[in-house]
C-alpha angles and dihedrals in degrees: 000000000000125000103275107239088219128009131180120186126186081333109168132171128185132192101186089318145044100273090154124029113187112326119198105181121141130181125211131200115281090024127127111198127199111202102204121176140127124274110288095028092114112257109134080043093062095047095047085059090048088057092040097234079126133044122223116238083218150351130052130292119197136186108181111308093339115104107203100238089033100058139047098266087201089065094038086053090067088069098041116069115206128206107182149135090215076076099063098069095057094052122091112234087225093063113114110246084235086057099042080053094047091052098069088063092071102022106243139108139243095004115224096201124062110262108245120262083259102054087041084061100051093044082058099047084054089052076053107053093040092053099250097103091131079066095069088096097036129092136233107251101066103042119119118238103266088051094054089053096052093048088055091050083049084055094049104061088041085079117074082230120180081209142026123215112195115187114202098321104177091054108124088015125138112231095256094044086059116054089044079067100042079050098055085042089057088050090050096055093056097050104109115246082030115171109253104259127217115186117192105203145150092203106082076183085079095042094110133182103273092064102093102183136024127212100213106208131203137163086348087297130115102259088179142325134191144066107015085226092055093038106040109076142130084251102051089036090049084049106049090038099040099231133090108263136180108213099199117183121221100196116299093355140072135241129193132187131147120277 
């Protein structure tokens, strides 16, 4: 078999209490992954260990060929891209958006140094292709939410990232918004060469075609993982929320209500 992109093995991480209890989870090149679960399950959690802004109490965590405790996670960071809220308590509301944007090509926060000319350029060009290009001059603080999101997504392709987490993106988003990201997200994933994707979300409504698998969470533990066509089901999705739900499909995308 391929290199996983990403593999987690018995990985477990506690704050006080148990939030994940032995994750086993790997993605492999091509893949688009979906991470679905009920508040609590441990999602944001997992993702905060793959980037490293958490530490596992125990198991392994690999990106490629780097082991976390093994490599430097500063220099893992530039091939991974990031779209999170997690992000937004660590930023200064004084930081320039351009600078927000630069960050994600190293992989570090509230830069301390000007971005060179270069970098500016290409942070711009990003404003640009998201539609907030009136942002270049603004800074982070008062931003709306939406704003903020965009300008994540701006940080993450600045990195030259092997894969791309998206936590929640649409979060904050008006409907058309987001479905003009969900849109650009579709058109990223069929790029050759594309980055794998793994989109943490609560919404089945934004699982499109191009994710190909779904990690189901509950109570910090694996429910089911595999095929999205084998995983996500009324059945998996009744169990892991605790109601009885009818997942329906409308062509290429998903629809859930009670039963």
């Amino acid at each position: 078999m391929p290199s996983p992109v990403l593999a987690v093995t018995d990985l477990t991480f506690r704050r006080g209490r148990p939030i994940l209890k032995g994750i086993s989870w790997r993605v492999d090149p091509g893949q688009h992954w979906c991470i679905l679960g009920p508040n609590g399950c441990g999602k944001t959690s997992l993702i905060n260990l793959i980037t490293g802004y958490d530490s596992a109490t125990s198991g392994t965590l690999r990106i490629g060929e780097s082991v976390f405790g093994d490599d430097d996670w500063r220099e893992v960071r530039r091939r991974v891209g990031l779209v999170t809220n997690t992000l937004t308590t660590y930023l200064e509301s004084s930081e320039p958006v351009l600078d927000v944007i630069a960050s994600g090509r190293e992989a570090k926060l509230n830069l301390i140094e000007i971005p060179p000319p270069a970098v500016r350029r290409d942070a711009t060009r990003l404003l640009k292709q998201v539609g907030c290009e009136y942002l270049r001059d603004a800074f982070w603080g008062p931003l709306s939410q939406g704003e903020k999101q965009k300008v994540l997504i701006c940080r993450a392709l600045m990195a030259k990232f092997k894969v791309l987490i998206l936590d929640e993106p649409c979060a904050g988003l008006d409907p058309v918004a987001r479905e003009h990201y969900l849109q650009w997200m579709q058109a990223l994933a069929a790029q050759p060469k594309s980055p794998s994707l793994v989109m943490v979300t609560h919404h089945v409504e934004e699982i499109l075609p191009s994710i190909t698998h779904c990690l189901l969470l509950k109570d910090g533990q694996v429910h089911a993982s595999g095929p999205k066509h084998d995983v996500l089901t009324s059945m998996n999705l009744t169990h892991i929320y605790g109601a009885p739900l009818k997942l329906t499909r409308h062509g290429e995308r998903y629809a859930l209500r009670l039963a």
